[in-house]
C-alpha positions as CSV (number, residue, x, y, z in Angstrom):
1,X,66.8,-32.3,-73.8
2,X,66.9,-34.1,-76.8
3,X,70.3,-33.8,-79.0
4,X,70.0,-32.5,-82.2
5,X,71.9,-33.1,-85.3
6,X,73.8,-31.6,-87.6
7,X,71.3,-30.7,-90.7
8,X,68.9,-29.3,-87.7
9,X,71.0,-27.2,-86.4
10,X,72.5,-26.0,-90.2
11,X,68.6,-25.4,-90.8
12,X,67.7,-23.7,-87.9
13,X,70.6,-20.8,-88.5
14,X,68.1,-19.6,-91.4
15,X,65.5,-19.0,-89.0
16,X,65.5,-15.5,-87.2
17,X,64.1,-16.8,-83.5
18,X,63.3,-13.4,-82.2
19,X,60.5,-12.5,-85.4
20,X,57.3,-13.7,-87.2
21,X,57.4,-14.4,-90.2
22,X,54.7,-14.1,-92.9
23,X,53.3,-17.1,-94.8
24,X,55.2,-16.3,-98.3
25,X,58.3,-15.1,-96.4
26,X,58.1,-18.7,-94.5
27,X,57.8,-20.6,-97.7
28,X,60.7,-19.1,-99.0
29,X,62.3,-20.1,-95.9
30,X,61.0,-23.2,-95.8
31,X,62.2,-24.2,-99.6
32,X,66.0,-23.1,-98.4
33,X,66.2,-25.3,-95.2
34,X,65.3,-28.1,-97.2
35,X,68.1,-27.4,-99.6
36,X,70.7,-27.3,-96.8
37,X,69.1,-30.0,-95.1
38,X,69.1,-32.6,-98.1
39,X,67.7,-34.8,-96.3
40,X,66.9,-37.4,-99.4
41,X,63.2,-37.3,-99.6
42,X,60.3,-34.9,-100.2
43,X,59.5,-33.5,-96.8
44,X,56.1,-32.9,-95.5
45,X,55.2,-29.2,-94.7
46,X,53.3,-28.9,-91.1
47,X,51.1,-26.8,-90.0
48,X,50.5,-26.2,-86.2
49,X,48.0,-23.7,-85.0
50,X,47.5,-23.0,-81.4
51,X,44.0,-21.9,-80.2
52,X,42.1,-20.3,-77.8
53,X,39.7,-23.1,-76.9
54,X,39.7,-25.5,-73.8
55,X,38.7,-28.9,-75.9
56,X,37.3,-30.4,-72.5
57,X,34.0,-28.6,-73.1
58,X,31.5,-29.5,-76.0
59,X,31.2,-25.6,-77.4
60,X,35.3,-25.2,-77.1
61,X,35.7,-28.1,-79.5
62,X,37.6,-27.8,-83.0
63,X,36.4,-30.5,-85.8
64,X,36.6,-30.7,-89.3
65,X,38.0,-32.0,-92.7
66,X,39.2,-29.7,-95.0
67,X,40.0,-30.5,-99.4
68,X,43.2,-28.8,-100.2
69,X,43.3,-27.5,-103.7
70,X,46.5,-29.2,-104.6
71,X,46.1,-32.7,-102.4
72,X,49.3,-33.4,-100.2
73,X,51.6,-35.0,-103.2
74,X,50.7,-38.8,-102.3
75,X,48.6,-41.7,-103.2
76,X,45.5,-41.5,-101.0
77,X,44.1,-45.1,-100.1
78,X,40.2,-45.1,-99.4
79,X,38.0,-47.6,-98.1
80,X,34.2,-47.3,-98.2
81,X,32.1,-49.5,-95.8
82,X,28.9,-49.9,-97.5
83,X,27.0,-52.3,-99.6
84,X,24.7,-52.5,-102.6
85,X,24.1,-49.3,-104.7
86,X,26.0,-47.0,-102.7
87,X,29.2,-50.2,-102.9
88,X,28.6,-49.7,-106.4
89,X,28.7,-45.8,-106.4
90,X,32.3,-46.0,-104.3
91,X,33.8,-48.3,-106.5
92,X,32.8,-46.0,-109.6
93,X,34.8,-43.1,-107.6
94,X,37.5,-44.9,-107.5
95,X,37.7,-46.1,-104.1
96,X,40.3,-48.7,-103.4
97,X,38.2,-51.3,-100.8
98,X,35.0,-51.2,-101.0
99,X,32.7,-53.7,-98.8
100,X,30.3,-54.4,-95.8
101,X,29.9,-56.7,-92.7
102,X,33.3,-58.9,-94.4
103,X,35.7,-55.8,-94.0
104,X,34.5,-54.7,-91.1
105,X,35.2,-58.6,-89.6
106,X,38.4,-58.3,-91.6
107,X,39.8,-55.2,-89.9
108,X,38.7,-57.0,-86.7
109,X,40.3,-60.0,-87.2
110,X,43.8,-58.5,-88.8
111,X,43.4,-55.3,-87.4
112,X,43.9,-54.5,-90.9
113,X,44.5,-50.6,-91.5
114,X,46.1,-50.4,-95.0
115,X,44.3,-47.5,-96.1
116,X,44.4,-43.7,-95.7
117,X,40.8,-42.6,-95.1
118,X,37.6,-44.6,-94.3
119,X,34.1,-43.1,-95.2
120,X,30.9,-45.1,-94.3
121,X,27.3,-44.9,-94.9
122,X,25.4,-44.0,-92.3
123,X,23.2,-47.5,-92.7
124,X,26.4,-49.8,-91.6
125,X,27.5,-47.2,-88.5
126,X,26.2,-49.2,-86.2
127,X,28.2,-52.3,-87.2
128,X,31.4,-50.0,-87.6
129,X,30.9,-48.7,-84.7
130,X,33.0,-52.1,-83.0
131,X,36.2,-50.6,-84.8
132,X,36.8,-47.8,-82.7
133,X,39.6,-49.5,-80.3
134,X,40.9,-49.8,-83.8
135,X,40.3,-46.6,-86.2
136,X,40.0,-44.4,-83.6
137,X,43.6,-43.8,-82.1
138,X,44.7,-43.9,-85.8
139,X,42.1,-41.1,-86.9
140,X,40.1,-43.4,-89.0
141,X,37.1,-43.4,-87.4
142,X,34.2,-42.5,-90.1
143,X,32.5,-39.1,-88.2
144,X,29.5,-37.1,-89.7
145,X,31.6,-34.2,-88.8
146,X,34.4,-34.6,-91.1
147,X,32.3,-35.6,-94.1
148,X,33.2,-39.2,-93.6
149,X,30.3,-40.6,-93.1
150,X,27.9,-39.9,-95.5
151,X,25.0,-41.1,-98.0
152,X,27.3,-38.7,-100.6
153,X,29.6,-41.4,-101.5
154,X,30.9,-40.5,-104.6
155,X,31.7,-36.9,-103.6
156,X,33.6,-38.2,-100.5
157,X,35.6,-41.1,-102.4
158,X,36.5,-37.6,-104.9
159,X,37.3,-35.0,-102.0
160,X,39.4,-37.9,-99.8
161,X,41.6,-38.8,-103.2
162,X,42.4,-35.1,-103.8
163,X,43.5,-34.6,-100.7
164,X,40.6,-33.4,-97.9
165,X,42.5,-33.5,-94.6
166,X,40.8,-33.8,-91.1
167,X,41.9,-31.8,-88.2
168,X,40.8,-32.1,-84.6
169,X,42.1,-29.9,-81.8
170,X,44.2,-32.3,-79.4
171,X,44.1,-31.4,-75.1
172,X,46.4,-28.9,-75.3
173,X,44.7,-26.9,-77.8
174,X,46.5,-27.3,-81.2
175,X,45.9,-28.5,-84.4
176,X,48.3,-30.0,-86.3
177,X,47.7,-31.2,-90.0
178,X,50.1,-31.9,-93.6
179,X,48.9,-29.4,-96.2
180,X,51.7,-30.3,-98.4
181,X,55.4,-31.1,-99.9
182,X,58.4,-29.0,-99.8
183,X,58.8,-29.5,-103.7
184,X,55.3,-27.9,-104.0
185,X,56.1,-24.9,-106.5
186,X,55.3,-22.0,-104.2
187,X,52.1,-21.0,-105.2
188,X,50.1,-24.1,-104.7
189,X,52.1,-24.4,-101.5
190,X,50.7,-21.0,-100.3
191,X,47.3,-21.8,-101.7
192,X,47.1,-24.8,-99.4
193,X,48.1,-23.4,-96.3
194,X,45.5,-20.3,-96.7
195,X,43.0,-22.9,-97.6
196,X,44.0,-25.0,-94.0
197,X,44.0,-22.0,-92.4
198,X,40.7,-21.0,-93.5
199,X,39.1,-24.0,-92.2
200,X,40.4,-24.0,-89.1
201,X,39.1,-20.0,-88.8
202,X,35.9,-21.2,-89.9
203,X,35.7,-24.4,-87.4
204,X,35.3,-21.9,-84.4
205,X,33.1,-22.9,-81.9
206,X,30.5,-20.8,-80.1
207,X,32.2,-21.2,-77.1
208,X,35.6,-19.5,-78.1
209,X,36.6,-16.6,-76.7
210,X,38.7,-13.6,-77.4
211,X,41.6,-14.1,-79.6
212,X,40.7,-17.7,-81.1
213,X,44.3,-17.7,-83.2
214,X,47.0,-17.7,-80.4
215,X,49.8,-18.7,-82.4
216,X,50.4,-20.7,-86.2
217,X,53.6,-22.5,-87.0
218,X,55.0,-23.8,-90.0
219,X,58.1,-26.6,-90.5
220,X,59.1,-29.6,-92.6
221,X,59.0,-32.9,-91.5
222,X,62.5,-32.9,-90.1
223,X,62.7,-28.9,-89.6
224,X,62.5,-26.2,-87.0
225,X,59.5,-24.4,-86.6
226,X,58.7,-20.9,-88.2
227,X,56.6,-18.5,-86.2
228,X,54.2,-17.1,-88.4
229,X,52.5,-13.3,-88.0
230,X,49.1,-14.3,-86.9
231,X,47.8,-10.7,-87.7
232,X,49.2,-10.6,-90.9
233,X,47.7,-14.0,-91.8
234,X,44.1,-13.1,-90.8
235,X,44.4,-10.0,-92.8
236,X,45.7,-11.8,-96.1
237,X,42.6,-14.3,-95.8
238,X,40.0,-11.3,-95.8
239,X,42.1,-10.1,-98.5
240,X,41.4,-13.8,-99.7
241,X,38.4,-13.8,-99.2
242,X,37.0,-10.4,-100.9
């Protein structure tokens, strides 16, 4: 087992192991460990969800993107692969690279990944396609079912700078995604985790059974884990939601 250090340890003495917490209570918590942690940067809050789904079967799969109200508090890079009037249409977004048949030889030939998001057309998939050894175990593959490849551009180049995150449920059954920083004044913290939450709800696929939420979990980049009250959350997002 792994050693931990010192400002782990310090952190995870706030945490009450034997409880769930709910999300506001866990927000609050979360805000103190990083002020006893100090770790010297703006940490990253996590969400993990764990899920009733067996991902080896095509109706048990979890997919989808998700725009969080108050982006993740950094810079998002895009490239758009696509040429002519919809090259023009990205570039009025504000899309960092925009280009054809040259950047898709360019990330070929460098293996060129300087970018946070990558939305195509669908009229250049089939030349993309090659860039999967590539994109793919990075999670920048363009897919139709995360709104990344699309004839809506200009909407996507919007969404993708304001934060729209894509989750996918690994082997084991979790989903793991940013939804924002710990310096996040609470409320637009909260509002982006309900928001992540939602999506994942939403993204449930027919062939889910039973319980679908097993179990959500909340941390900083460099922080224990939080057990959150999965009841308590589902009710709060009808509450949401009416």
């Amino acid at each position: 087992m792994a050693r931990r250090g010192k400002k782990y340890l310090k952190a995870l003495e706030l945490v009450d192991r034997s409880k769930t917490y709910t999300v506001e209570e866990a927000v609050d918590l979360l805000k103190k460990i990083a002020e006893v942690s100090q770790r010297g940067f703006d940490e990253t809050v996590e969400l993990a969800m764990r899920l009733n789904v067996d991902p080896r079967y095509a109706d048990q799969m979890v997919r989808g993107s998700v725009v969080l109200p108050h982006g993740l508090g950094k810079p998002v890079k895009v490239l758009v692969l696509a040429e002519g009037e919809d090259a023009k249409k990205a570039e009025e977004a504000g899309a960092d690279y925009v280009g054809g048949e040259e950047l898709v030889n360019r990330i070929l030939k460098e293996e060129w990944i300087d970018y946070d998001v990558v939305i195509a057309v669908p009229e250049i998939m089939p030349k993309v396609a090659k860039l999967g050894r590539i994109l793919g175990p990075r999670g920048l593959m363009p897919n139709p079912k995360t709104g990344t490849v699309t004839k809506n551009v200009e909407q996507a180049v919007r969404d993708a700078k304001k934060g729209r995150v894509e989750f996918k449920v690994d082997k084991a059954g979790n989903v793991h995604m940013p939804v924002g920083k710990v310096s996040f004044e609470r409320e637009k913290l909260l509002e982006n985790i309900y928001t992540a939450i939602d999506a994942v709800v939403r993204a449930r696929p027919p062939g889910a059974k039973g319980q679908y939420v097993r179990s959500i979990t909340l941390s900083t980049t460099m922080g224990p884990g939080i057990r959150i009250d999965v009841a308590e959350t589902m009710k709060k997002l009808q509450e949401l939601a009416a």
